[in-house]
C-alpha positions in Angstrom: 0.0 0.0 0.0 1.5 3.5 -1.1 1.8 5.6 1.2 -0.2 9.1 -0.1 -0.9 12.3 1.7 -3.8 13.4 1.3 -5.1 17.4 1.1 -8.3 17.5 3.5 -9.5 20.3 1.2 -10.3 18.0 -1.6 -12.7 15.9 0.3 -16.0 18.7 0.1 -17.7 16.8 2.7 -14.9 16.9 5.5 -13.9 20.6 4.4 -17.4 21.0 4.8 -17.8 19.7 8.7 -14.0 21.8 9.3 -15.9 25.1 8.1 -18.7 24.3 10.5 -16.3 23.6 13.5 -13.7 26.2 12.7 -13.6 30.2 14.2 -13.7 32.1 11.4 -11.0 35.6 11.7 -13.0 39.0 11.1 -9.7 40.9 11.3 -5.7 39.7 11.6 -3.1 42.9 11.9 0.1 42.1 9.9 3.6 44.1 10.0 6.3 43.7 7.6 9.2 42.0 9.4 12.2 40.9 6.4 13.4 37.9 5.0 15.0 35.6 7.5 18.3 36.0 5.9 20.4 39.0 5.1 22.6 38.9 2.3 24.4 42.1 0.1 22.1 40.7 -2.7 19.1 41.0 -1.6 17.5 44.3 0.0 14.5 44.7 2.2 11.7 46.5 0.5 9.6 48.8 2.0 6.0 47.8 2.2 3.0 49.9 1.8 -0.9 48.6 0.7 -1.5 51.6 -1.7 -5.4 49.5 -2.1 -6.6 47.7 1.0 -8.9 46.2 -1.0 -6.3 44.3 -3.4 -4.2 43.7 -0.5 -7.4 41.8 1.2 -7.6 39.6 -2.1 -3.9 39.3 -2.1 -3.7 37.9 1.2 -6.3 35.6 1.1 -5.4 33.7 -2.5 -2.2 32.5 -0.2 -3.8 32.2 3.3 -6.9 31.2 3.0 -7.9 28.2 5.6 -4.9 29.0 7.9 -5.4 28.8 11.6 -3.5 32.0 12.8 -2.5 33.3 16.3 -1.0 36.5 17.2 3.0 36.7 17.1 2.8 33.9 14.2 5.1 34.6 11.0 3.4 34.1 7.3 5.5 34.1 4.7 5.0 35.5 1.0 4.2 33.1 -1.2 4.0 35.3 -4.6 5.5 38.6 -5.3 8.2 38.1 -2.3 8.7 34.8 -2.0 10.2 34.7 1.5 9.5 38.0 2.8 7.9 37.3 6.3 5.1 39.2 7.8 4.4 38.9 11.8 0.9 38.8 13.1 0.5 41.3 15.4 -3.3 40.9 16.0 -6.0 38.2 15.3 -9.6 38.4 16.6 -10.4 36.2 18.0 -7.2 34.1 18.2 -6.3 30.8 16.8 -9.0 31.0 14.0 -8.7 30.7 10.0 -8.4 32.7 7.8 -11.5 33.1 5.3 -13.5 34.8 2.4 -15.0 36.9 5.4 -11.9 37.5 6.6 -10.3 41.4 6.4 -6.3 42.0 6.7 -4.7 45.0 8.2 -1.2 46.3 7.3 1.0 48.3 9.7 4.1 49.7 9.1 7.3 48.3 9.8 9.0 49.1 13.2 12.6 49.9 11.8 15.3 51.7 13.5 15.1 55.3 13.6 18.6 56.6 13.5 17.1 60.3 14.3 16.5 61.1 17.9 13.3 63.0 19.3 14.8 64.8 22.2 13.5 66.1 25.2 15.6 68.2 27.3 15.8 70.5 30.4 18.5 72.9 28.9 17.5 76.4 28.7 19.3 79.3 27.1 21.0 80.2 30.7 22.8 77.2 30.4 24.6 78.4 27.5 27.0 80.5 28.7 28.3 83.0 26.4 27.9 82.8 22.9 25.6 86.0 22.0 25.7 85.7 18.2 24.3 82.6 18.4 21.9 83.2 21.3 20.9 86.4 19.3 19.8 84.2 16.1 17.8 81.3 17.9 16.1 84.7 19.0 14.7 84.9 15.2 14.2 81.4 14.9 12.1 81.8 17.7 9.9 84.6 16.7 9.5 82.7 13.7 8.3 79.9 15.3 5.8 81.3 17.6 4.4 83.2 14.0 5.7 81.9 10.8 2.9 83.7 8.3 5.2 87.5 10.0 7.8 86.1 8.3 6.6 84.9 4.8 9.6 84.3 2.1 12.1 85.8 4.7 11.8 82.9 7.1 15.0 81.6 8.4 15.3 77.9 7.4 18.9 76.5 7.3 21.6 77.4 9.5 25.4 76.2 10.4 26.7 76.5 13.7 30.5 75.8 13.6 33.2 75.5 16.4 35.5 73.4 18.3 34.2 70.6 20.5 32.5 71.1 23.5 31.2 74.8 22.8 27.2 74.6 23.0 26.5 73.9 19.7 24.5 71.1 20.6 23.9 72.5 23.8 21.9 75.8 22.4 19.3 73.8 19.7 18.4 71.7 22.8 17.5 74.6 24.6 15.7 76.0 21.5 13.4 73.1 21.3 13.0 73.3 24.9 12.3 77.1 25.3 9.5 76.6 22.7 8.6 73.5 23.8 8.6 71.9 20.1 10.5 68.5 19.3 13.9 68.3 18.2 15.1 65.5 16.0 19.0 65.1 16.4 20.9 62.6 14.4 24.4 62.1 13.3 25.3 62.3 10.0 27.6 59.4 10.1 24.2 57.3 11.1 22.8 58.0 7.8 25.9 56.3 5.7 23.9 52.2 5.5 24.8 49.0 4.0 22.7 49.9 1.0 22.9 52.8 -1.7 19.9 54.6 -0.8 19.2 53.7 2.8 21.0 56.9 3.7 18.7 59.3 1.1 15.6 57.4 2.2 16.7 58.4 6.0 16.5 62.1 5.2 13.3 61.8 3.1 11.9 60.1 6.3 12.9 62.3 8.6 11.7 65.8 7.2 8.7 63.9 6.2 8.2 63.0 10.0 9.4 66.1 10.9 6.6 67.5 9.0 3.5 66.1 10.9 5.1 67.4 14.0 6.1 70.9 13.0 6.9 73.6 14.4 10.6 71.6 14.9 13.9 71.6 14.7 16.4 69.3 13.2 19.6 69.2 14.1 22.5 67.5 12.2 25.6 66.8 14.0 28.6 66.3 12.2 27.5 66.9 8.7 31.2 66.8 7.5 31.4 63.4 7.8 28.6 63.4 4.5 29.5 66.3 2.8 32.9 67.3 3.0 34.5 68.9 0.3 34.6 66.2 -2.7 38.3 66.6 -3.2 39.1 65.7 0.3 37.7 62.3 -0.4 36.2 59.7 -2.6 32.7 59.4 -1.7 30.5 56.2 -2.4 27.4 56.5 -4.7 25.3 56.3 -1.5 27.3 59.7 0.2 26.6 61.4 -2.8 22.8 60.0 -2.8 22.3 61.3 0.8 24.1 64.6 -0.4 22.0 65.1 -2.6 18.5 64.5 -0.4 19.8 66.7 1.8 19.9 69.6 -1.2 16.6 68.3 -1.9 15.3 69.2 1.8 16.9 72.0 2.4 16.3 73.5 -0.7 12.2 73.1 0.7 11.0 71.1 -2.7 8.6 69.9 -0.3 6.7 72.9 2.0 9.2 72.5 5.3 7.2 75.5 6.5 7.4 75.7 10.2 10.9 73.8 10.0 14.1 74.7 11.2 17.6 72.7 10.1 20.5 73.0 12.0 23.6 71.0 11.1 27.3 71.5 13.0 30.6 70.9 11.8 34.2 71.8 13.8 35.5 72.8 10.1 33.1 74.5 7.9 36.1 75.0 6.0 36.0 71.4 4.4 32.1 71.4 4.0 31.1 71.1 0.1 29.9 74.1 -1.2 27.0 73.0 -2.7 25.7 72.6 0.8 27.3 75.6 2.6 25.6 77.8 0.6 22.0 76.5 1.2 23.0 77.8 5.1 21.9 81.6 5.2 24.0 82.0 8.1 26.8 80.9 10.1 27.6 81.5 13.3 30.6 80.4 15.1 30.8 79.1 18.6 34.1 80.3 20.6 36.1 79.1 23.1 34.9 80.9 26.6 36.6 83.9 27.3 38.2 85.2 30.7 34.6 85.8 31.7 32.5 82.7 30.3 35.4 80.8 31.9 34.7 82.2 35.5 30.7 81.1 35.1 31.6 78.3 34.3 33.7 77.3 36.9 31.8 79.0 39.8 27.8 77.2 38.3 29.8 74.0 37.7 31.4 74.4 41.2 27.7 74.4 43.1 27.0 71.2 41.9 30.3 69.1 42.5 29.2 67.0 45.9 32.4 67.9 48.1 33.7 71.4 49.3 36.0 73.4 47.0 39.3 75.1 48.4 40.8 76.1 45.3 41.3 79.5 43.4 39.2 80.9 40.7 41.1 83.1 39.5 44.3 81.0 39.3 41.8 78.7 37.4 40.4 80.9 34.9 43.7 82.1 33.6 45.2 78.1 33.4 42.2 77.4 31.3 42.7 79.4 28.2 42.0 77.5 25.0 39.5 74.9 26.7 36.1 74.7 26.2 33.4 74.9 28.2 33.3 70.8 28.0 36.7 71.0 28.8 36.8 72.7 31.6 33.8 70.6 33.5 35.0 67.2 32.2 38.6 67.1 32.1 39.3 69.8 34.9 36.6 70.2 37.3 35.7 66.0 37.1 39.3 64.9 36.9 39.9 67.0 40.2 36.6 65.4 41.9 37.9 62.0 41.3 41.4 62.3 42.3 40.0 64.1 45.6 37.7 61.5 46.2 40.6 58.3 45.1 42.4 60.3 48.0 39.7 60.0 51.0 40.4 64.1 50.9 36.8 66.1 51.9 37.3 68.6 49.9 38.8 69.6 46.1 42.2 71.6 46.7 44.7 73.3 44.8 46.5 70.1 44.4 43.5 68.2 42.4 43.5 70.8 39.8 46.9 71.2 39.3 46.9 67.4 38.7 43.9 67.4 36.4 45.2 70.4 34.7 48.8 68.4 33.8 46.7 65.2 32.9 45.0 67.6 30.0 48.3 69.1 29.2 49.3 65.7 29.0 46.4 64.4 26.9 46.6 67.5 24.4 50.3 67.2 23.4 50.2 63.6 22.6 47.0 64.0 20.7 49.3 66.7 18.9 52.3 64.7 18.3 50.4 61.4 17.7 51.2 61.8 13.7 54.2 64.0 13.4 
């Protein structure tokens, strides 16, 4: 005797007394997951029903008569063979799929490399700096009205600086002042496995962005995608995220109510295809005599041990160092060493010794490559 399998679907009677038994689903929730394997050949589309109606026929030619419960995986039998779908819903659960039946896309939970940022940073925080405090001034008028502004709106705007200077620092406090979302990303985030990701990142974004404006996005690092060309040999996919950038900034789509803010330590490299979309620049300094002794005497209120040092000595030994600088590598390096020492209190001693550890630091970053 041959041993057959039989398909229970061919026999009307029993699929008959299966339909009678069976819960029938009125509604399943699917979400686009991938293929179970990644490979450089193959890339993940992105899935969107344009016809719920087709999709509902779709679905159903493949799935029809399968038990489903939520969290399950189907898998595309027909224009993506492979591509896998997750369940996310079924009602009720464990029942089978039908003529009755109606499917519900999602979309895909993928990796936002953008972050929405809420912070606690106001423009007191930011010490110093007036050009650039006087500008986020505009911005914010323009925010609170944008129709005063019309076609004079300020839309695209460069801080540069060395590290550690408020760039950052000041379109947090922006966003936080006006109490609008800021999206922050890193330009180096934006550079994928695929040509395109990168573009379709920046297309995301402002399109985001858009639903939730008034905003602010800010750009950190955006030398790292569009230095000068003849500093480097970019990849097709640099170039592509280039040129979305262009595309954005240039307000192709109505980015009304939208403010970009990218920084760079070297606007000097930037391509000048995208400097000149920024209407300004403003530079951020290094802290003079003054901005130094703020710093030092807010930072010193919160450090949780006494202080027996002099400010004024300080100030002068911390020419050149940023703001950053002067917290994290002077102020926290003396804390610890106290504190490594039983001592109570942060004396003279402590910042001598963080101040030769950054000394230290700074020439063998600068002889590191001579």
């Amino acid at each position: 005797m041959q041993n057959r399998v039989e398909n229970p679907y061919t026999n009307q009677q029993l699929r008959h007394e299966i339909n009678n038994e069976k819960k029938e689903a009125k509604i399943i929730v699917l979400q686009p997951i991938g293929y179970p394997l990644e490979s450089s050949f193959i890339e993940t589309p992105e899935i969107e029903v344009k016809n719920n109606e087709l999709f509902d026929i779709y679905a159903k030619e493949q799935w029809i008569n399968y038990k489903l419960h939520k969290d399950q995986y189907l898998f595309d039998q027909k224009l993506m063979p492979d591509f896998a779908f997750q369940v996310i819903d079924v009602r009720p659960n464990n029942s089978y799929v039908t003529n009755n039946t109606s499917f519900l896309m999602i979309p895909s939970q993928k990796e936002d490399t953008s972050i929405a940022v809420n912070t606690e940073y106001t423009f007191d925080d930011v010490i110093g700096q007036e050009k650039a405090k006087n500008k986020t001034q505009i911005i914010r008028k323009y925010l609170e009205n944008p129709g005063q502004f019309k076609d004079w709106a300020p839309k695209n705007i460069l801080f540069y600086g060395m590290p550690g200077t408020g760039k950052t620092m000041l379109a947090q406090a922006l966003a936080n002042e006006l109490n609008i979302p800021i999206k922050m990303i890193k330009s180096t985030t934006l550079i994928g496995d695929y040509v395109g990701d990168g573009a379709k990142q920046i297309h995301k974004l402002y399109e985001k962005t858009r639903k939730k404006r008034p905003a602010v996005i800010f750009i950190d690092e955006i030398d790292a995608i569009a230095l000068e060309r003849k500093y480097q040999s970019l990849r097709g996919d640099v170039i592509e995220i280039v040129n979305a950038l262009l595309t954005e900034m240039d307000g192709i789509e109505n980015n009304e109510g939208i403010i970009t803010i990218c920084a760079t330590n070297n606007p000097s490299l930037l391509d000048y295809a995208i400097r000149s979309r920024f209407e300004e620049e403003i530079e951020f300094e290094l802290p003079d005599e003054d901005a130094r002794r703020e710093i030092i005497e807010k930072n010193v209120l919160t450090l949780p041990i006494k202080c027996d040092f002099d400010v004024e000595d300080l100030v002068k030994k911390t020419n050149n160092l940023s703001g950053r600088d002067i917290k994290e590598k002077i102020l926290k390096t003396a804390l610890h060493k106290a504190i490594s020492e039983s001592d109570d209190e942060i004396t003279s001693k402590h910042i001598e010794y963080a101040l030769k550890e950054t000394k230290k630091h700074t020439l063998k970053q600068d002889t590191m490559f001579v």
